[in-house]
C-alpha positions in Angstrom: 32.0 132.6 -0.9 34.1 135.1 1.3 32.6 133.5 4.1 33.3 130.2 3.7 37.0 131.3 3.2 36.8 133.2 6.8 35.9 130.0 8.6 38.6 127.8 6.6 41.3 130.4 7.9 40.0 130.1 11.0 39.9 126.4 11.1 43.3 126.2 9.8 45.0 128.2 12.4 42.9 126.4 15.3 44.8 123.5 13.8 48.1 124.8 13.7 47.7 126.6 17.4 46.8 122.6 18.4 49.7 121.4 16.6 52.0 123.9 17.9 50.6 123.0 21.7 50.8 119.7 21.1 54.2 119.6 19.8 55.4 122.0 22.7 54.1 119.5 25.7 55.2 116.2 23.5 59.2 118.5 24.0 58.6 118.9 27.6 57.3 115.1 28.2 60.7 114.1 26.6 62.6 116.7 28.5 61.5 115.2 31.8 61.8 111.8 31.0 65.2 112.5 29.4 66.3 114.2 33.2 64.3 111.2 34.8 66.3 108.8 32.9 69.9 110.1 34.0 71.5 107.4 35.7 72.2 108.3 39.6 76.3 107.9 40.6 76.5 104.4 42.5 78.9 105.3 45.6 79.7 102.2 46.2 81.1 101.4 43.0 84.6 102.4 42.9 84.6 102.7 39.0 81.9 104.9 38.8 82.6 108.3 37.7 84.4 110.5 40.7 85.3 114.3 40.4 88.7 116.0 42.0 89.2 118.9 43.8 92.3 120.3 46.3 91.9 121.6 49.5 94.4 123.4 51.6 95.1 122.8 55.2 97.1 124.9 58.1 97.1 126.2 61.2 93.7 126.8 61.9 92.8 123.4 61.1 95.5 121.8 64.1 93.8 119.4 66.6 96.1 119.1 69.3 98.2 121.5 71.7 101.7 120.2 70.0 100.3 120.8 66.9 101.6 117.3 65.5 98.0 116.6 64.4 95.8 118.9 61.4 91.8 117.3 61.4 89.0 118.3 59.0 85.8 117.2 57.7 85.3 118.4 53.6 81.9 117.8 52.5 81.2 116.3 49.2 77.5 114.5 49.1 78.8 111.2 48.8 80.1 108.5 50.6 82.2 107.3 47.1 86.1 105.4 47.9 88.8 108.1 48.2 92.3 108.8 46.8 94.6 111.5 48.0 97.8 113.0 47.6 99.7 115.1 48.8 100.6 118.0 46.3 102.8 120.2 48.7 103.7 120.4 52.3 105.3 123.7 53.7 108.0 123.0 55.2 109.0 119.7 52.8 108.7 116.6 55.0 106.7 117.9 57.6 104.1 115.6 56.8 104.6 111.7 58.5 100.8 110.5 56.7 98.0 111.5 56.0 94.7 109.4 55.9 91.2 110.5 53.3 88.2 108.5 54.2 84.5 108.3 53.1 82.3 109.6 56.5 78.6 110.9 57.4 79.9 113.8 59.8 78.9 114.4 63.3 76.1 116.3 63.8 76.8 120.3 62.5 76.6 122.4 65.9 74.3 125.3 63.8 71.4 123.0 62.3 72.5 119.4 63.0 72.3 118.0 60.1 74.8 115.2 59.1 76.9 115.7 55.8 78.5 112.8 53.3 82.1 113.8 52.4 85.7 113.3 53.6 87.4 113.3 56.8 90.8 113.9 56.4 94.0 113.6 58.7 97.4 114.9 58.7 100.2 113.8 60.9 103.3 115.5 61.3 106.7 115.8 62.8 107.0 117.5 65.6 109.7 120.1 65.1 111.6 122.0 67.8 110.8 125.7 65.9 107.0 125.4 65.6 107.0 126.8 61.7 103.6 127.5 60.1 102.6 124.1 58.4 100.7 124.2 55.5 99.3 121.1 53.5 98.0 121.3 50.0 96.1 118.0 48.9 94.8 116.5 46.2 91.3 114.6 46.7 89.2 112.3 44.3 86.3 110.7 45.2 83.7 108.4 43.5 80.5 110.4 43.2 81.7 113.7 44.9 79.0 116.9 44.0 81.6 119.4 45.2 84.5 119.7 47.3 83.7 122.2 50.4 85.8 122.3 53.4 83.7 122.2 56.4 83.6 124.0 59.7 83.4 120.4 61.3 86.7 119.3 62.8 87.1 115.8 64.9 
């Protein structure tokens, strides 16, 4: 009779390691589909969700000799519609506009690849002291990963 017993116990915990296995891959099929199911960020539809960041422009980001004119390129892996404002200029009413728009960059000079983000430009007035200038904006855009400020400058 003790054998009998041996062989249920065994039979019983085959079942239970084959429930167990079976419940682990039936969480990982419903993981997967649950991360296949997330709904991709539509850039091209201004309300869809968009993230904020600030960036912070100065001297080393001037395009021209009279240093009227700061260019960058801020990279954000998507090509979503942009707001921006400015938070601070240094010194006050330095700035004359500034313009934020959606671009694919030009190619990078290291490993040409071409990156979805912001190109942003500042004008300025031209003052007769040239005092350091420094621009503080904020940025929102529809579909943005991150907000990384680029060595690419037009």
């Amino acid at each position: 009779m003790s054998g009998s017993n041996v062989s249920g116990d065994k039979m019983r915990r085959g079942r239970r390691s084959i429930i167990s296995a079976s419940g682990a891959l039936l969480g990982l099929a419903a993981l997967s589909i649950g991360v296949r199911a997330a709904p991709l960020c539509d850039e091209y539809n201004p309300y869809a969700p968009a993230r904020t960041g600030e960036i912070t422009l100065d001297a080393t980001d001037f395009a021209d000799e009279d240093g009227t004119e700061i260019l960058s390129f801020v990279e954000t892996q998507s090509l979503g519609k942009v707001d921006v404002e400015i938070v601070r200029a240094i010194p006050a009413r330095s700035v004359r506009d500034v313009s934020a728009v959606p671009e694919i960059s030009m190619m990078s000079p290291n490993h040409g690849e071409r990156l979805k983000g912001i190109k942003i430009a500042i004008s300025l007035t031209k003052t007769k002291a040239r005092q350091p200038v420094r621009v503080v904006l904020k940025l929102r855009q529809v579909c943005a990963k991150h907000f990384r400020n680029t060595f690419l400058y037009y």
